[in-house]
C-alpha positions in Angstrom: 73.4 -46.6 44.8 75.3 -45.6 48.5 72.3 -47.0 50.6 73.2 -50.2 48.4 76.4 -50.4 49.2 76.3 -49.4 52.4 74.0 -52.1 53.2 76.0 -54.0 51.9 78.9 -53.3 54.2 76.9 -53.7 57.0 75.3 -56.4 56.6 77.7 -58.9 55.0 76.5 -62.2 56.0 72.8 -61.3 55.2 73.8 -60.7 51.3 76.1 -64.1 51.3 73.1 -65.6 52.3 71.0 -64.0 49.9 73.7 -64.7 46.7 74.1 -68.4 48.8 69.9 -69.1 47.4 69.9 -67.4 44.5 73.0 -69.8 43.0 70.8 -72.8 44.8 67.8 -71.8 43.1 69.1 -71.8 39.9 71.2 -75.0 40.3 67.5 -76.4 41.2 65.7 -75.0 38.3 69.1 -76.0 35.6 68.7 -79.7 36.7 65.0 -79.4 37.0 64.7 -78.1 33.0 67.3 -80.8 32.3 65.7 -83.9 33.3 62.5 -83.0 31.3 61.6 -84.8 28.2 61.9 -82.0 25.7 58.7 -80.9 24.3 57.6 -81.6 19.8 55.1 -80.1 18.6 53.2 -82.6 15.8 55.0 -81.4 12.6 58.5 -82.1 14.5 56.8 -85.2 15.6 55.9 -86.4 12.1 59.8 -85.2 11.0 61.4 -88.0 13.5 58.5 -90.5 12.6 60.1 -90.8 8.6 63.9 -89.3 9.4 64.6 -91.2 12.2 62.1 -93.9 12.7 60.8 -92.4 15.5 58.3 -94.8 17.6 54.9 -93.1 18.8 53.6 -94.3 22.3 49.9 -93.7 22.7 49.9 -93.9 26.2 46.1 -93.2 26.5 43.3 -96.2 27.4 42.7 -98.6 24.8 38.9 -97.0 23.7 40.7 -93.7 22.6 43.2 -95.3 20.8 40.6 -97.4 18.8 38.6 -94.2 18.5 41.7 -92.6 16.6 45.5 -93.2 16.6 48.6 -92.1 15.2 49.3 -94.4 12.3 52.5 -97.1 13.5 51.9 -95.5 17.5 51.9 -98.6 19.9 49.0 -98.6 22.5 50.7 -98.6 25.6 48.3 -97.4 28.4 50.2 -95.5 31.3 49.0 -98.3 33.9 50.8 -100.6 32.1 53.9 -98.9 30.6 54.5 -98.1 34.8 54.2 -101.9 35.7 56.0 -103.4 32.5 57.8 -101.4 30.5 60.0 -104.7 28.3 58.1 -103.4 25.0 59.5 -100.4 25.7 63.4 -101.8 25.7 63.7 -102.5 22.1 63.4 -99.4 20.8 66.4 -98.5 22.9 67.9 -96.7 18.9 64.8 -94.8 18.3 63.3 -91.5 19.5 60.5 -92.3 21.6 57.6 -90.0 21.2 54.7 -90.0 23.9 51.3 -89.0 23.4 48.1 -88.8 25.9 45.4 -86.7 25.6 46.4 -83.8 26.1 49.9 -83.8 27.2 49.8 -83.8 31.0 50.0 -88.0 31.4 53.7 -87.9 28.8 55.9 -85.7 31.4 55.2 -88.7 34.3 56.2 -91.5 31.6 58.8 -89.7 30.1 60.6 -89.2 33.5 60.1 -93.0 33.7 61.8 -93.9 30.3 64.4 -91.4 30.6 65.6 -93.1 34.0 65.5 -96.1 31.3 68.5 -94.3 29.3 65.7 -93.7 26.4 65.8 -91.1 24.0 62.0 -89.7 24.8 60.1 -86.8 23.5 56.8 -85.8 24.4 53.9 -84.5 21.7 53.1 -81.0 23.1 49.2 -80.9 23.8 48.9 -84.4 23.2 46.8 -86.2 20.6 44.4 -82.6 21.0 47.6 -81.4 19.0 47.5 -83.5 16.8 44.1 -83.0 15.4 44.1 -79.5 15.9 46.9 -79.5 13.3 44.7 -81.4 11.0 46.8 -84.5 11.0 45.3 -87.9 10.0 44.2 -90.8 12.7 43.8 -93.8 11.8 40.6 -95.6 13.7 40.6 -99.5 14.6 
């Protein structure tokens, strides 16, 4: 604990600079973790779909959502929610809950609608979730 604080006292500007990006760093990561769509697993998802009218986003192509949807999701493939995103705006009062595949396509979009001012979850692990948890698709 001395050589500690004697290193201290010798070397003053070398530990300000140390505490200095340490309190960056975690400024960094705070806003980072902020600005991410928090994450619902598909039984949280399926609580917002009937208490709060949550809307489900299928943002995979339209042959996987024919193959097997989310009953009420809206197909919005990524390519298009990223050049028009209007029949996004009205459900401005609703959760919005994205699903892809597998999860990894959601974070981009939800960084999207959140710039939006849209409430936006995203359905940890995707529509792969989903099934996993036995859920039911509906197929068009």
């Amino acid at each position: 604990m001395q050589d500690v604080s004697l290193f201290i006292q010798h070397h003053p500007v070398l530990c300000f600079a140390l505490l200095f990006v340490a309190l960056i760093a975690a400024i960094v990561e705070y806003i980072r973790l902020r600005r991410q769509a928090s994450g619902v697993t598909p039984t949280t998802a399926v609580v917002l779909m009937n208490r709060e009218n949550a809307v489900i986003i299928d943002l995979r192509s339209k042959e996987a959502w024919q193959a097997g949807h989310i009953t009420g999701a809206l197909s919005v493939p990524l390519p298009d929610l990223q050049q028009n995103d209007k029949k996004i705006d009205k459900f401005r009062t609703h959760p919005v809950i994205l699903a892809c595949a597998a999860g990894n396509e959601s974070r981009q979009a939800a960084a999207l609608l959140q710039n939006k001012g849209l409430d936006v979850r995203v359905l940890t692990g995707g529509m792969q979730a989903w099934q996993n948890a036995g859920l039911p698709l509906t197929r068009s």
